[in-house]
N, C-alpha and C positions, 0 to 999 in steps of 0.2 A: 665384798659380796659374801654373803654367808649362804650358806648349802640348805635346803630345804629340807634338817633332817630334826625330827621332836623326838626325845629322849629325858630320862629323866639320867642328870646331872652324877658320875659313878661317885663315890666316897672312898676312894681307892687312897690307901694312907702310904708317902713314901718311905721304906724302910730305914734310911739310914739319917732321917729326919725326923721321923713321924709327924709329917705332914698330908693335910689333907689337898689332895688334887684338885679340889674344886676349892682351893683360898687359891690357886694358880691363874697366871689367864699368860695365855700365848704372847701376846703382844711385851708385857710386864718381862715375862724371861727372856724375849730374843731383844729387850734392849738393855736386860742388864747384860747379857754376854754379849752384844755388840762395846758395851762399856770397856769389858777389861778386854776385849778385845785391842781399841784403842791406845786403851795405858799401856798396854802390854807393847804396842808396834811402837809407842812413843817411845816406852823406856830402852827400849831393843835399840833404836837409830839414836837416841842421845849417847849410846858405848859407841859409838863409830869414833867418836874421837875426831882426831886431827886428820883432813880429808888427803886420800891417795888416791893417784892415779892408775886407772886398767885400763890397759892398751887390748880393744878389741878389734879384733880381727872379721870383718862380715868376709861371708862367703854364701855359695849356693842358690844366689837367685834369688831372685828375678831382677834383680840391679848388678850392676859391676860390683865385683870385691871391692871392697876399703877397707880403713882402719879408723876405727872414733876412738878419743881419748875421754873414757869415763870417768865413773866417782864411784871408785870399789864400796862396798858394802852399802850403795845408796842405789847405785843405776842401776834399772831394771832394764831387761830386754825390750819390754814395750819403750822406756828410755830412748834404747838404740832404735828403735822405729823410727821414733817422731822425727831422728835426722838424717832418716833415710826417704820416708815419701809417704805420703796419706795412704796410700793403697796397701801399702805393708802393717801400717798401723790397725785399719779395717778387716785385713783377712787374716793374718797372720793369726792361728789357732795353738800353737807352741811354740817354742824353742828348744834348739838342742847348744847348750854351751862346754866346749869341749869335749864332743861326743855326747853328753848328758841330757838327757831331757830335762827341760826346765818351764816351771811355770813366769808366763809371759811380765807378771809383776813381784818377780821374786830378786831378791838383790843379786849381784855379783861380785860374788868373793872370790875367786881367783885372782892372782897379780895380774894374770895377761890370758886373754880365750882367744878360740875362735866362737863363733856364733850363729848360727843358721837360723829361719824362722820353717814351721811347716805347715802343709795347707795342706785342707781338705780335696783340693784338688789335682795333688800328686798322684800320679799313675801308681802311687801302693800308699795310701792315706794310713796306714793300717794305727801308728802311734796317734796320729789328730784325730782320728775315730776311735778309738779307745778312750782320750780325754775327752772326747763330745761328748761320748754314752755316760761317762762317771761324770761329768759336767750336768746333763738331763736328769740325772738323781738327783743332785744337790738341787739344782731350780725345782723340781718338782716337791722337796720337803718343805722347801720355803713354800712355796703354794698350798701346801698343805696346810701349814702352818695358821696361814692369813686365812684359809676357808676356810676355816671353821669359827675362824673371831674367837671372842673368849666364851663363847657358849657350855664347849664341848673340851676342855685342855687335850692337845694333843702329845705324846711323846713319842717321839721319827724312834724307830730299831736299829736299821742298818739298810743298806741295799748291796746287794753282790758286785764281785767283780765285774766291770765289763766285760761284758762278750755281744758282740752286736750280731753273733750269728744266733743268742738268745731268742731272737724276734723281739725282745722288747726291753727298754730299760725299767728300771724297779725300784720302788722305796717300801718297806716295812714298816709298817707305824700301829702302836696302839693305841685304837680309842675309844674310849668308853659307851661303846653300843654292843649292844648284846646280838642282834641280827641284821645288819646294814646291808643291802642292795642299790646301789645310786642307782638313779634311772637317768635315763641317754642323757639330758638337761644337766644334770648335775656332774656327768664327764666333760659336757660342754663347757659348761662353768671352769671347770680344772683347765683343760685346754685352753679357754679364752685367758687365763690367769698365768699361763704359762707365753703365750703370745705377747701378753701385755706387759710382762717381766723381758721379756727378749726385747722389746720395740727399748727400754729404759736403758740399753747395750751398758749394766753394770756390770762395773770388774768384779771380776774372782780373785778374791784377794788370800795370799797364803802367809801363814803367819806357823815359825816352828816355835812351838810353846812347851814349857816345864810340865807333867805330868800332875805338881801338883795345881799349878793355874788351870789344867784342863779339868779337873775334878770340880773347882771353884766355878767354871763356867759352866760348866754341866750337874749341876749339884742337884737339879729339878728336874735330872730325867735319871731315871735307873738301870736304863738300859747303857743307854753311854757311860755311866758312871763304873758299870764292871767291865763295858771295855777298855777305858784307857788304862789300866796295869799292861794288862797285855800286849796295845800298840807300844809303850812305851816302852816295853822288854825287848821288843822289836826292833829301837832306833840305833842309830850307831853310836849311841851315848847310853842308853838304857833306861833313857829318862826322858826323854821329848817326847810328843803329840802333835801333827801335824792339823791345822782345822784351817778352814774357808769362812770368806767371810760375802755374803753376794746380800747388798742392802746393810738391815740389820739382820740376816739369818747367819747364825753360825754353826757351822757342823765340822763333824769327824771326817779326813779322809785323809787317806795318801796320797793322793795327786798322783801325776799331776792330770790339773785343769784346764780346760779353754779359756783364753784371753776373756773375753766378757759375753755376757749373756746375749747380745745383739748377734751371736753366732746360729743362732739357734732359728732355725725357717720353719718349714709346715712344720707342724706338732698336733699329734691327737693322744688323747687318752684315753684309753681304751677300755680297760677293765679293774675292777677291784676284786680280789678274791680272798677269803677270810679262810687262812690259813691255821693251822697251829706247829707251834716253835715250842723249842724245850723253856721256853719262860711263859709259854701262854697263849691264847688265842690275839693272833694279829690279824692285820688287813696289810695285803699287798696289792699297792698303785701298780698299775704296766702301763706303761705306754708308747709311743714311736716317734720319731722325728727323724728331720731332714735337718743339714745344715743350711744356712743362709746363703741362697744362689744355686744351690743345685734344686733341683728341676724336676720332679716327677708327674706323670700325666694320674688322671685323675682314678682309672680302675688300676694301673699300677699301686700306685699310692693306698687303696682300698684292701689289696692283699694283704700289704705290711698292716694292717690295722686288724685284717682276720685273723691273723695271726699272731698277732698282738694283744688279742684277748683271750687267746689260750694262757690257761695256768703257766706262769714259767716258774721251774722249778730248782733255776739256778741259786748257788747260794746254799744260806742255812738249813732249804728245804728238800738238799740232794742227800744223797747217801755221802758223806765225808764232806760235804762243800764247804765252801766260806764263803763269807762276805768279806767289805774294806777294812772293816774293825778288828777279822778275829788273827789272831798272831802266824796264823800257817799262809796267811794268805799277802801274794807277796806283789806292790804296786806296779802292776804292767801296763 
């Protein structure tokens, strides 16, 4: 669905290409880095080698403790789901392995864990809400992405740290309009696009990549391209880049994330506010969400949306902030 916006097409050349933005189209770039996305998770599971066994340890509920005997550097937590019960496979929003917070499809390399799953409905939710909020970022860039078609080429900024006492989650994106105000239809549209990506319950898939592979995959946006040195200064190797993969959209983050997009319940979008950042005039998406199954009555729900469309000011736009990309700022 494309957004009902007529503009004349920017000629914004990228610096470290000299490339013209308008030979770009959206679709064309999130399947070449869905690509080496790919090669990149193939060639990573072809080093596993000759298969070992992890002796994990479940604990914490809502089932009895056991022990599953997995397939280190292959089984994922969602893995340890599928033999413990559908209802743990559908809700479960994290895991913690060996104390660690862990995204739901990320391998297990330790010799032997224990493993807990967590949900948004723990009497202190407070780590699966933090992955929800950074979770609602990355689905809404993808949505961004796909609204605009190849009309308009999009390139995503950043969005801030989680804070869900923000009032609202946030993506940064530039795009080649010089004065854009969506009108209520055209937040609709975003929301409806944000619903329709939740009903598809795709995984968030995490993949730790080379600094130079992130460069490769990010070669068409310029914003991403000056952050990954700095994530990458940041890892415990000095050299990795953490990115998600939800469909074909790929992006920047630290995680961790929510199991898959089917987590995701009401959602509205609320406001776009055209900011300026020390690279330029952006546009910042806000918007709100509920997780899938919790429950709010309909002028509750109306509040979180007023407020929702107040400027949030978290991030690159505070005095000292940060977003997920920039190196001070550290994955909570």
């Amino acid at each position: 669905m494309v957004l009902s916006i007529h503009i004349k097409t920017a000629m914004s050349v990228l610096p470290h290409k000299r490339r013209l933005l308008s030979q770009l189209t959206n679709a064309s770039v999130s399947r070449r880095r869905a690509a080496l996305f790919d090669e990149e998770e193939r060639r990573q599971r072809s080093l596993v080698g000759r298969l070992e066994k992890v002796e994990v340890r479940y604990e914490g509920g809502p089932l009895e403790p056991c022990t599953l005997m997995m397939n280190r550097g292959i089984s994922t937590p969602h893995d340890c789901a599928r033999h413990l019960s559908d209802e743990v496979v559908g809700r479960a929003a994290l895991a913690e392995v060996n104390g660690e917070l862990w995204d739901m499809h990320r391998p297990i390399t330790a010799e032997s864990c224990t493993l807990k799953y967590l949900y948004f409905t723990e009497a202190n939710p407070f780590h699966a809400n933090k992955a929800f909020w950074r979770s609602c970022s990355l689905m809404l860039g993808a949505v961004i992405e796909e609204a605009f078609k190849d009309e308009h080429y999009v390139q995503l900024h950043s969005f801030p740290s989680p804070n869900v006492r923000s009032g609202s989650f946030v993506y940064d994106v530039q795009l080649p309009l010089d004065a854009w105000t969506p009108s209520g239809g055209e937040l609709r549209v975003l929301a409806g696009m944000m619903r329709r990506l939740g009903q598809l319950a795709l995984p968030l898939r995490r993949l730790d990549v080379s600094a130079e592979l992130a460069l490769q995959m990010f070669a068409d946006n310029e914003h991403k391209r000056r952050q990954v040195p700095s994530m990458a200064e940041q890892s415990e190797t000095g050299n990795r880049v953490t990115v998600y993969r939800c469909g074909d959209h790929v992006d920047l983050s630290r995680g961790p994330a929510m199991a898959h997009t089917g987590l995701l319940g009401r959602c509205s979008i609320c406001a776009v506010h055209r900011v300026q950042a020390e690279c330029g005039p952006l546009y910042r998406f806000q918007g709100v969400a509920l997780p899938n199954g919790l429950l709010l009555n309909h002028f509750a729900f109306g509040l979180l949306e007023e407020r929702a469309r107040q400027l949030n000011t978290a991030g690159a736009l505070a005095p000292g902030g940060q977003t997920e990309a920039e190196p001070a700022a550290a994955a909570v």
